[in-house]
GUKOL-541403 format. One line per 8 residues: number of its first residue (from 1); their letters; for each residue x, y, z of C-alpha. Coordinates in pm, 1 decimal, padded with zeros to 6 digits, m for minus. Each point is the difference from the previous one (the first is absolute). Layout:
% GUKOL-541403
NUM	A	X/Y/Z  ...
//
This chain:
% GUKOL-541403
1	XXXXXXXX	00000.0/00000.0/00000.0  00298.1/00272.5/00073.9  00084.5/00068.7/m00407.3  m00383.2/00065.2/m00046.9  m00018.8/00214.3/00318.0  00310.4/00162.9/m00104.8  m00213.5/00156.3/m00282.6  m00217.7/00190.4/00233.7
9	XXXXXXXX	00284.0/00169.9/00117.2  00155.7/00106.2/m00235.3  m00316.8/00094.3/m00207.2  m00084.9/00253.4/00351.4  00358.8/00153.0/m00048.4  00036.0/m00004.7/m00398.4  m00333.4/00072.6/m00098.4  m00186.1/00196.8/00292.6
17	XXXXXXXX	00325.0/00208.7/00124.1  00188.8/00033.5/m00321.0  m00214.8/00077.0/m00259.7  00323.7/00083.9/m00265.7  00032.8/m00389.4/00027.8  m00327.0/m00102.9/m00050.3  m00001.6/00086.9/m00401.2  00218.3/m00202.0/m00214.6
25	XXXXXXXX	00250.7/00152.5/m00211.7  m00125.1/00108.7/m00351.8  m00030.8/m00260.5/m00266.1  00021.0/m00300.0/00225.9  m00178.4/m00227.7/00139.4  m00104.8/m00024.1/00436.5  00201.0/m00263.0/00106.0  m00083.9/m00217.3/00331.6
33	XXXXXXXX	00420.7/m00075.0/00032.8  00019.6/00245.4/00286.6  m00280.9/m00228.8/00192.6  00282.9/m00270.7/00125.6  00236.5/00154.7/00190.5  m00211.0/00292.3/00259.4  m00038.5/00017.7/00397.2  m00209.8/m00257.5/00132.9
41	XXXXXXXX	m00393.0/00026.5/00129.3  m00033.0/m00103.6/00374.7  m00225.3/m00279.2/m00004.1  m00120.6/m00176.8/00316.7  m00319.7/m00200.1/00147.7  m00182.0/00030.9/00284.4  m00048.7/m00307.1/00226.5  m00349.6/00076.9/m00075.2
49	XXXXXXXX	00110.7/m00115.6/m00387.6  m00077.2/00413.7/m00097.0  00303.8/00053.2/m00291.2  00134.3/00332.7/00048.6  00219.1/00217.9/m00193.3  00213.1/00313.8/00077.0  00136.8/00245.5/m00240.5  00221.6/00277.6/00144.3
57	XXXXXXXX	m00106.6/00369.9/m00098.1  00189.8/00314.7/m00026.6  m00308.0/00170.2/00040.3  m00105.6/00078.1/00370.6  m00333.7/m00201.8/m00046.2  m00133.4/m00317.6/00032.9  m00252.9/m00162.3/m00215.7  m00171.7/m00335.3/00097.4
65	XXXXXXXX	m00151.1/m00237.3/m00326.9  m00230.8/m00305.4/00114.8  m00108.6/m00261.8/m00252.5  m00260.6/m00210.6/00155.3  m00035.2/m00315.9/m00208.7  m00446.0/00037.5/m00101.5  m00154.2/00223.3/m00305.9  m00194.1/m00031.2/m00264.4
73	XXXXXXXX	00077.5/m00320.1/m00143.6  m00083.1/m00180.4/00302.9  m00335.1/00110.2/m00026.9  m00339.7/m00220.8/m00174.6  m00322.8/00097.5/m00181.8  m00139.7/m00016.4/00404.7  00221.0/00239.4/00126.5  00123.7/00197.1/m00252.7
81	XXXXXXXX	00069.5/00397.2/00089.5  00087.5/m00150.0/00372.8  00374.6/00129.8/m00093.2  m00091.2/00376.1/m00061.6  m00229.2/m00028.7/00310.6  00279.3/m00096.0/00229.6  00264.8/00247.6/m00089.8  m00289.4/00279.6/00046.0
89	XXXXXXXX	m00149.3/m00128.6/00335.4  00348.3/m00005.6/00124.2  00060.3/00326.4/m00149.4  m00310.5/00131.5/00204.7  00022.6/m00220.2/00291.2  00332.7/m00015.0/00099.6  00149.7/m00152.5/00256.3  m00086.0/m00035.7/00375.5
97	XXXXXXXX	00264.3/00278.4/00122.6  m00048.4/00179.1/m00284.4  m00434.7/m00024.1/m00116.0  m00092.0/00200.8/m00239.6  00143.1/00365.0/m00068.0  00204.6/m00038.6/00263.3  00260.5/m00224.0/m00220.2  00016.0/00282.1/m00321.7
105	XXXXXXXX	00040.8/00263.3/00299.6  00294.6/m00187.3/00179.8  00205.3/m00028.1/m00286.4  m00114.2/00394.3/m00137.4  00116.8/00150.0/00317.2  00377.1/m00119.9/m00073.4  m00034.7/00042.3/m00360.0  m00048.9/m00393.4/m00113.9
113	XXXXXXXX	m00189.2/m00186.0/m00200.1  m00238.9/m00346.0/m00065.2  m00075.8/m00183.9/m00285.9  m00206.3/m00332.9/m00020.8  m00070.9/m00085.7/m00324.6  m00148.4/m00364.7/m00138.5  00159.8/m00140.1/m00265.3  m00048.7/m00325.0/m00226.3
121	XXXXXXXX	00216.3/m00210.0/00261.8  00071.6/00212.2/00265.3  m00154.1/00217.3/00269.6  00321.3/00346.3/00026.4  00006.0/00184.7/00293.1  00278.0/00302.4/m00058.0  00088.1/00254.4/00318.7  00227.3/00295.8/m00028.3
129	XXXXXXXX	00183.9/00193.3/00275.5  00277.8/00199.6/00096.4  00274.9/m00260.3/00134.5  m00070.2/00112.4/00338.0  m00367.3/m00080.5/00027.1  00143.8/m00379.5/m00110.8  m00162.2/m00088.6/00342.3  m00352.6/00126.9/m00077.4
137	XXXXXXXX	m00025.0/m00123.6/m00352.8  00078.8/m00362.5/00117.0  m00274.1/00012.5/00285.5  m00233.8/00130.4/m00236.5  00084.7/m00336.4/m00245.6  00057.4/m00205.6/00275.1  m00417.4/00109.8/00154.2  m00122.5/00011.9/m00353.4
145	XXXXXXXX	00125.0/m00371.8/m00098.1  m00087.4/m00129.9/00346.8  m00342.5/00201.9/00101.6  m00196.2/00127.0/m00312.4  m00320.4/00156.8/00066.6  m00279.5/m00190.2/m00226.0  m00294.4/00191.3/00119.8  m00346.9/m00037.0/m00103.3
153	XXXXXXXX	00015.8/00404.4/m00125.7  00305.6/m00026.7/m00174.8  m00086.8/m00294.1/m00154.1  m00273.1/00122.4/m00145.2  00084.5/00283.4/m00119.3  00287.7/m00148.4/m00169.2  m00242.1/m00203.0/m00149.2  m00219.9/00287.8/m00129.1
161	XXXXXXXX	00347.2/00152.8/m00110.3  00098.8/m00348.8/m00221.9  m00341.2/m00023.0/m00135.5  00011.2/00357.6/m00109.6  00320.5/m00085.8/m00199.1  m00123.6/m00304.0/m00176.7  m00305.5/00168.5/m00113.2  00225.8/00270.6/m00173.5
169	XXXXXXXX	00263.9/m00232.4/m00158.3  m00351.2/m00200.5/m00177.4  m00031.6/00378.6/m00128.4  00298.5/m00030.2/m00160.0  m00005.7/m00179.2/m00327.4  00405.8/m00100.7/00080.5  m00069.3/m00113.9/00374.4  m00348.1/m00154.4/m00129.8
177	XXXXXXXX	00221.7/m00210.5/m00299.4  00295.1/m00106.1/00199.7  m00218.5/m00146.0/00275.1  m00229.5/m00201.6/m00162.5  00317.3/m00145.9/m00257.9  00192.3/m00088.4/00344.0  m00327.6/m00143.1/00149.3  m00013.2/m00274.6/m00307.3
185	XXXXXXXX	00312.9/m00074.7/m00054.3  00076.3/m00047.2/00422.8  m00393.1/m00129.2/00028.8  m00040.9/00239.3/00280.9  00271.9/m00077.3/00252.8  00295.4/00176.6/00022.5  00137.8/00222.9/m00297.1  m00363.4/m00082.3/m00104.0
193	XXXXXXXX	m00202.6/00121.6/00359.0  m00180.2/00257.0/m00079.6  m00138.7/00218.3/00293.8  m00381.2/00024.4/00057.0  m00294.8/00166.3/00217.4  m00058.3/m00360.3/00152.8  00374.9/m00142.9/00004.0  00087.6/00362.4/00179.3
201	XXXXXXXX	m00309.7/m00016.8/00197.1  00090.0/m00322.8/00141.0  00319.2/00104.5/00188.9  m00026.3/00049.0/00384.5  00187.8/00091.6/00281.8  00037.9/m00305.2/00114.2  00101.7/m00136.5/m00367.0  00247.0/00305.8/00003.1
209	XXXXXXXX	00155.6/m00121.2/00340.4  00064.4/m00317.7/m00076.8  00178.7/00056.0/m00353.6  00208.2/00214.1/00183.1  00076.3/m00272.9/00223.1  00066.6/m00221.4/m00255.7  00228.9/00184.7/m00205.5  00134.1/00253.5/00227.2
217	XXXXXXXX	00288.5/m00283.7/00154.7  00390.2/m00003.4/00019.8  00025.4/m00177.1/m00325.3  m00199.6/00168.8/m00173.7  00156.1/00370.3/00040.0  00265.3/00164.3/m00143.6  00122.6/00280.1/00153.9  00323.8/00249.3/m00185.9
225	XXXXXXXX	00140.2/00313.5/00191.3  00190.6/00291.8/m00125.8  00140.7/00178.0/00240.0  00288.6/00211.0/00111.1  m00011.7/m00153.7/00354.0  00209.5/m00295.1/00043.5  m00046.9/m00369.5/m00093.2  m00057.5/m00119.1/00369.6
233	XXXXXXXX	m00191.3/00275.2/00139.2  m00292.4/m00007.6/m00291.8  00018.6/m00399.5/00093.4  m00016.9/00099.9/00313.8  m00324.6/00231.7/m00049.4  m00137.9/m00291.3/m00231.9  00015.6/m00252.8/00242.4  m00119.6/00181.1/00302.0
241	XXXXXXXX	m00326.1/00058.0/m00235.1  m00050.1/m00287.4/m00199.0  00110.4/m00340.5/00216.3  m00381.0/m00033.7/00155.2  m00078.6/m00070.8/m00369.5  m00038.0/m00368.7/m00019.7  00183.2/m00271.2/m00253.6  m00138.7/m00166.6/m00282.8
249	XXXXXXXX	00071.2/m00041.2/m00412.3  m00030.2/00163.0/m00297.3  m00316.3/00020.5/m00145.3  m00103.9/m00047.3/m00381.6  m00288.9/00010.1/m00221.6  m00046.3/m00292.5/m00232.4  m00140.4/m00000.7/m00386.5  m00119.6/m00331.5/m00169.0
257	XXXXXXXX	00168.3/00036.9/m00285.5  m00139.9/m00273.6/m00204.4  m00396.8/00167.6/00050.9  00079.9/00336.3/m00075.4  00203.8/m00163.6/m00366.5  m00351.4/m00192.6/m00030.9  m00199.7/00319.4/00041.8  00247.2/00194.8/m00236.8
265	XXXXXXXX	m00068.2/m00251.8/m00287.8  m00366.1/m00010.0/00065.9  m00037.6/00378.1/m00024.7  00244.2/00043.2/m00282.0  m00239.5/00022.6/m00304.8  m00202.0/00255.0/00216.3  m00015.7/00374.5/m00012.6  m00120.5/00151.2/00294.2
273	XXXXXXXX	m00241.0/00303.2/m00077.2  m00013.0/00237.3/00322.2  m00252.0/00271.0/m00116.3  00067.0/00295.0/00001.2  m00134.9/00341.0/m00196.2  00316.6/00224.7/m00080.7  00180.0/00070.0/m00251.1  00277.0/m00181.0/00044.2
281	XXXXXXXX	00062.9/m00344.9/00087.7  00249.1/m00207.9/00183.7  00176.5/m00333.1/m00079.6  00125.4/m00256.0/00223.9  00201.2/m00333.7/m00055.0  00151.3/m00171.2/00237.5  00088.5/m00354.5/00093.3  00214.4/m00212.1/00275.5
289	XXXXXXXX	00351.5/00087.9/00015.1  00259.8/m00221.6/00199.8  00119.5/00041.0/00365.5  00340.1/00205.4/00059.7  00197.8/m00240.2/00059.2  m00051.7/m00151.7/m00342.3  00291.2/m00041.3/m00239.9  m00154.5/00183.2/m00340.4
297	XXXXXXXX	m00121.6/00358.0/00209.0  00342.5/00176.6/m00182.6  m00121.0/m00119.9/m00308.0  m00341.4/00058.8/00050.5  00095.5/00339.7/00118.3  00152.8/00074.7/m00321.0  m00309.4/m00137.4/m00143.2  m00232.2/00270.2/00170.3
305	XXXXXXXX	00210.0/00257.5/m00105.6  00061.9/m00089.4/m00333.3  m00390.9/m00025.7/m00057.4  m00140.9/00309.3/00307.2  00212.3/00021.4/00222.2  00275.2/00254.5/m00148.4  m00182.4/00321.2/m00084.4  m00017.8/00152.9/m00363.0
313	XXXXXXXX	00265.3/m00247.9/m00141.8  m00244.9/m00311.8/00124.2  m00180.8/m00180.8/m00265.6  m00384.9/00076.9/00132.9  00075.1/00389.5/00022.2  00197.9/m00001.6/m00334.1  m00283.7/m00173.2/m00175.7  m00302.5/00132.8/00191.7
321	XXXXXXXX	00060.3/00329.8/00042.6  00338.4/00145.9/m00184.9  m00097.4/m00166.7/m00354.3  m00381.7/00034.2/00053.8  m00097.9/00255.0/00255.5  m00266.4/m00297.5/00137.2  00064.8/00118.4/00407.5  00168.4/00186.9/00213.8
329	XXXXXXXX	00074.9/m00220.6/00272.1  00122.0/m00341.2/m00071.9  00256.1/m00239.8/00183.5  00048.8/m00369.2/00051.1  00145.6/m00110.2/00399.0  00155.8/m00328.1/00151.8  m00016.5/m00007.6/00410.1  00174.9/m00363.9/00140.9
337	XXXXXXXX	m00056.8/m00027.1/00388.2  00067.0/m00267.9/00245.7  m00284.0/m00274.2/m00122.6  m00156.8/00152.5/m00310.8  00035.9/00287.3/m00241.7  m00203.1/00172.1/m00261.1  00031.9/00131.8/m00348.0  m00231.6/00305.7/m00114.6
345	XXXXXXXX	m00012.6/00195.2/m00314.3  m00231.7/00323.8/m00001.4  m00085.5/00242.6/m00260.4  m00277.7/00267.7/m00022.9  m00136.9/00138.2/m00342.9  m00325.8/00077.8/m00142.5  m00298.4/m00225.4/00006.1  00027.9/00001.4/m00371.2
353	XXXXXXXX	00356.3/m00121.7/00005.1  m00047.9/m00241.2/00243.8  00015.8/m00343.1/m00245.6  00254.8/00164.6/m00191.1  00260.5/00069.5/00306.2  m00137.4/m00333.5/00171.7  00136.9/m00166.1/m00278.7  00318.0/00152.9/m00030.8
361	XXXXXXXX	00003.7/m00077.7/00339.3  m00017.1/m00366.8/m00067.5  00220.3/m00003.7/m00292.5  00273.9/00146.9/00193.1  m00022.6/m00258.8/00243.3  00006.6/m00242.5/m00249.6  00292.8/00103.1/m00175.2  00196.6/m00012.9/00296.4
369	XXXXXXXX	m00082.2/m00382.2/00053.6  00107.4/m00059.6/m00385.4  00211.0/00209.4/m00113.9  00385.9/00088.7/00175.9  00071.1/00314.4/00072.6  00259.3/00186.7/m00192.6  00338.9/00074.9/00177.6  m00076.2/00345.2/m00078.6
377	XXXXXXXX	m00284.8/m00016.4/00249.5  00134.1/m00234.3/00261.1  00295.3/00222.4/00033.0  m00172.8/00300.1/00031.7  m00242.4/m00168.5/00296.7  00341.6/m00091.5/00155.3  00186.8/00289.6/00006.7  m00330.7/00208.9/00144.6
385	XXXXXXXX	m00064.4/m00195.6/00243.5  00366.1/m00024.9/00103.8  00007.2/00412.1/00023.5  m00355.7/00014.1/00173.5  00121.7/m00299.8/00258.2  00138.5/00273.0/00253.6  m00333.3/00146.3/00019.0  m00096.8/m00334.3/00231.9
393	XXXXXXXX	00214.7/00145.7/00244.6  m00094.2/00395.0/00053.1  m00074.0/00059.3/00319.1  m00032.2/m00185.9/00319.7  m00355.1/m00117.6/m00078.2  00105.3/m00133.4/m00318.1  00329.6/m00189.7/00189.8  m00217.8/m00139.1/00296.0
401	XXXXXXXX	m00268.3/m00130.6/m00248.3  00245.9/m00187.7/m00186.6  00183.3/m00111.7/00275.0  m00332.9/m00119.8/00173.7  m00056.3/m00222.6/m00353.2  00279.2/m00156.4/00041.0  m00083.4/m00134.0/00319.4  m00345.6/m00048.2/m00030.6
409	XXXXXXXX	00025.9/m00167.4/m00293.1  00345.0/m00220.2/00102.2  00193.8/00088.3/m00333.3  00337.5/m00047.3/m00040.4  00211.8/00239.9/00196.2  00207.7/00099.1/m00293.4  m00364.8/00091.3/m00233.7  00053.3/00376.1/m00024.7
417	XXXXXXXX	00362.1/m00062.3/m00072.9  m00075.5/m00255.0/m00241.9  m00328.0/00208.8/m00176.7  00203.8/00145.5/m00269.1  00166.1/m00284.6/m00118.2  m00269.1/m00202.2/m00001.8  m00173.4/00283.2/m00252.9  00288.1/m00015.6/m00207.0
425	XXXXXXXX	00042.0/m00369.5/m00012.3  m00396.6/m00009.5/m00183.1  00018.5/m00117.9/m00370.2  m00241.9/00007.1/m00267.4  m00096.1/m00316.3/00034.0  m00086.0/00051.7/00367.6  m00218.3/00289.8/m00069.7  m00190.9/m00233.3/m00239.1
433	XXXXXXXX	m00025.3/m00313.2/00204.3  m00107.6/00213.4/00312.8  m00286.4/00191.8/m00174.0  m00167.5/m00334.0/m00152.3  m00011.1/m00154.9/00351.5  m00173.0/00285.0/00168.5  m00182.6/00157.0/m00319.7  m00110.7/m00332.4/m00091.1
441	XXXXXXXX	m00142.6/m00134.4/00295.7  m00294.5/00282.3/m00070.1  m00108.6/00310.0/00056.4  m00272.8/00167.7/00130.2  m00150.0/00282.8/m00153.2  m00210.2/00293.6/00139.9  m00148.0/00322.5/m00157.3  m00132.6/00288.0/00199.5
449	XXXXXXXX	m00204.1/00170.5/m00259.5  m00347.3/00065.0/m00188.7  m00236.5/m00259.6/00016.6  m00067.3/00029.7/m00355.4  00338.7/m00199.0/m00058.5  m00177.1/m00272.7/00081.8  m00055.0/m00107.9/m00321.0  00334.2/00117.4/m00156.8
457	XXXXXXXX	00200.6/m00161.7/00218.3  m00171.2/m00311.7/m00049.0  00172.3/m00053.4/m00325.3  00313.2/m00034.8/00179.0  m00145.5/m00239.8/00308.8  m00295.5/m00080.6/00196.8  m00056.5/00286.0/00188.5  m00136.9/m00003.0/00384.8
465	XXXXXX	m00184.5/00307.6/00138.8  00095.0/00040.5/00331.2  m00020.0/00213.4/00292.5  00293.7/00188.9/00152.5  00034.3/m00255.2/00278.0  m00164.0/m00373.9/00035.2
//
């Protein structure tokens, strides 16, 4: 683990503290040499099995990141929206010590900060301070991890305040698309959950309380300090907070692989029609992609941005909008996590254009499973991404949420040093092999548009009216 954790280091020194370093030299390409040889991470674990991390800073503050191990992919077509609920009843509630207000006005009155935020796989909690109010900002974690307040009035109100949200993003023709493709290719759990009135309305206090419970263990946490106070003394602080918090293992979500490939290919020849009377439309594709860990993700990187992925010189924006003017907004996107991934291509044009950039769309796609790539092209996706790769690394956000992938998702310690060569190593037959096993597994289709493409679009596939949400 030390040459990954070295990375951190040096990227808080290199990139945060010297930003003349942080640029490469004109005409050549970001290199990841420098990541081998830098000062070491502290890394230890708590005999409560908590992993915690220090970083020195030059700065005279301290700043506290949490990952708790729970988000949105652990979540079901039952409970779905239970995520978002959480991170705003605790944002209400707070914590025993600290109910309500109380916790915001703490940190205000020294000049710190809180963040929770709920993520696909993770439940953040961020504090800021001055270095001397270490103290405080640790008793505030330490109260909010071990005594949340779950009230019945926060609770509800966070419910009223998630419900209010969901009802907006089914306004929005983008929110309303991307939802309802995720919800058939993941059949409703997971990437797929899709939050509701009634799966909302069925979370508790008492259901709160116990997820909490459940997730909120030794194992489960990671915790990563920056500090200018000393190694020993921030343990110190940690461990006068956080030893009460009991033991236990990390915590995953599962996906059944083999039913959500079955639904894909049963739903393939189908376009979903979400109606919807303005003038433009929206376009969704999107099928299964593999698990991080999985050997092809460099190629099928490549392969996203070759086809969406890289801007104006990607094949759907060159062919959909610079040659024909068909949209504005158009873009393909690859996301591997721990147990699943996902591919999506959008687009949004005119309801009149709709078959025509659908089946550009499709072609695309289809030229990617059978036809190579030129070297022209494969270069070019190289050579940006190795220039934009430093970009994973700018600021301490950025470093902390890569570092916590690493460990959440137990990849080799050497994968950010690696990433680059791994790109570069992709061939043209790669790109090709890649894009027929996840393009031609299926794909799901969805349009957000008038309902008088009904008929239309029914030249190009059965088409399903549907609402928003099932």
């Amino acid at each position: 683990m030390k040459k990954i954790l070295s990375i951190y280091t040096v990227l808080l020194s290199v990139l945060l503290f010297s930003p003349d370093l942080s640029v490469a030299e004109t005409g050549k390409s970001f290199s990841s040499d420098f990541l081998s040889s830098l000062p070491e991470v502290k890394k230890n674990r708590m005999k409560n099995e908590i992993n915690f991390y220090y970083l020195e800073n030059d700065l005279p503050v301290t700043v506290i990141y949490v990952s708790i191990s729970f988000g949105k992919l652990y979540e079901n077509s039952s409970n779905a929206g239970i995520t978002e609920v959480l991170n705003k009843a605790l944002t209400i509630g707070g914590s025993a010590a600290y109910p309500g207000n109380k916790l915001n006005e703490e940190l205000e009155s020294v000049g710190g900060q809180i963040q929770i935020s709920a993520g696909w796989e993770n439940i953040g909690i961020e504090i800021k301070v001055l270095s001397k109010y270490s103290s405080l900002a640790f008793k505030i974690l330490g109260d909010i991890l071990k005594n949340p307040v779950f009230d019945e009035a926060g609770v509800k109100l966070s419910k009223k305040l998630v419900i209010e949200k969901v009802r907006r993003d089914m306004d929005e023709p983008e929110e309303a698309g991307v939802l309802k493709l995720r919800e058939i290719i993941f059949g409703g759990s997971g990437y797929g959950s899709v939050p509701t009135e009634k799966s909302i309305g069925g979370v508790d206090t008492e259901i709160l309380k116990e997820l909490w419970k459940k997730f909120v263990t030794g194992g489960n946490i990671n915790i990563a300090v920056s500090s200018s106070i000393g190694e020993r003394e921030i343990i110190t602080l940690a461990g006068s907070e956080l030893s009460e918090i009991v033991s236990g293992k990390r915590q995953y979500y599962s996906v059944d692989r083999e039913k959500v490939l079955a639904d894909i290919k049963s739903s393939s020849g189908v376009i979903y029609l979400i109606p919807s009377e303005l003038e433009q439309a929206t376009i969704y594709t999107g099928t299964l992609a593999p698990d991080i860990k999985y050997s092809g993700d460099y190629a099928l990187y490549i392969v996203n941005y070759i086809l969406g992925g890289g801007s104006f010189n990607s094949r759907l924006m060159n062919e959909i909008r610079v040659k024909r003017g068909l949209a504005y907004s158009v873009y393909s996107l690859i996301r591997n996590r721990r147990n699943t991934g996902v591919f999506i291509s959008f687009a949004q044009t005119k309801n009149e254009s709709v078959t025509e950039v659908l089946s550009l769309i499709r072609d695309n796609i289809n030229k990617m499973c059978n036809e190579p790539v030129t070297k022209e092209e494969l270069e070019w996706a190289k050579e940006s991404i190795k220039n934009s790769y430093v970009f994973k690394f700018n600021n301490i956000d950025d470093l902390l949420a890569n570092f916590f992938e690493i460990e959440y998702n137990d990849l080799d310690t050497e994968y950010f040093k690696n990433y680059l060569d791994n790109i570069n190593s992709v061939t043209q037959l790669d790109v090709t092999g890649e894009s027929s096993k996840i393009f031609k597994q299926g794909l799901v289709t969805v349009v957000v548009g008038s309902r008088k493409l009904e008929k239309e679009l029914s030249m190009m596939g059965k088409v399903v009216v549907c609402d928003r949400v099932q």
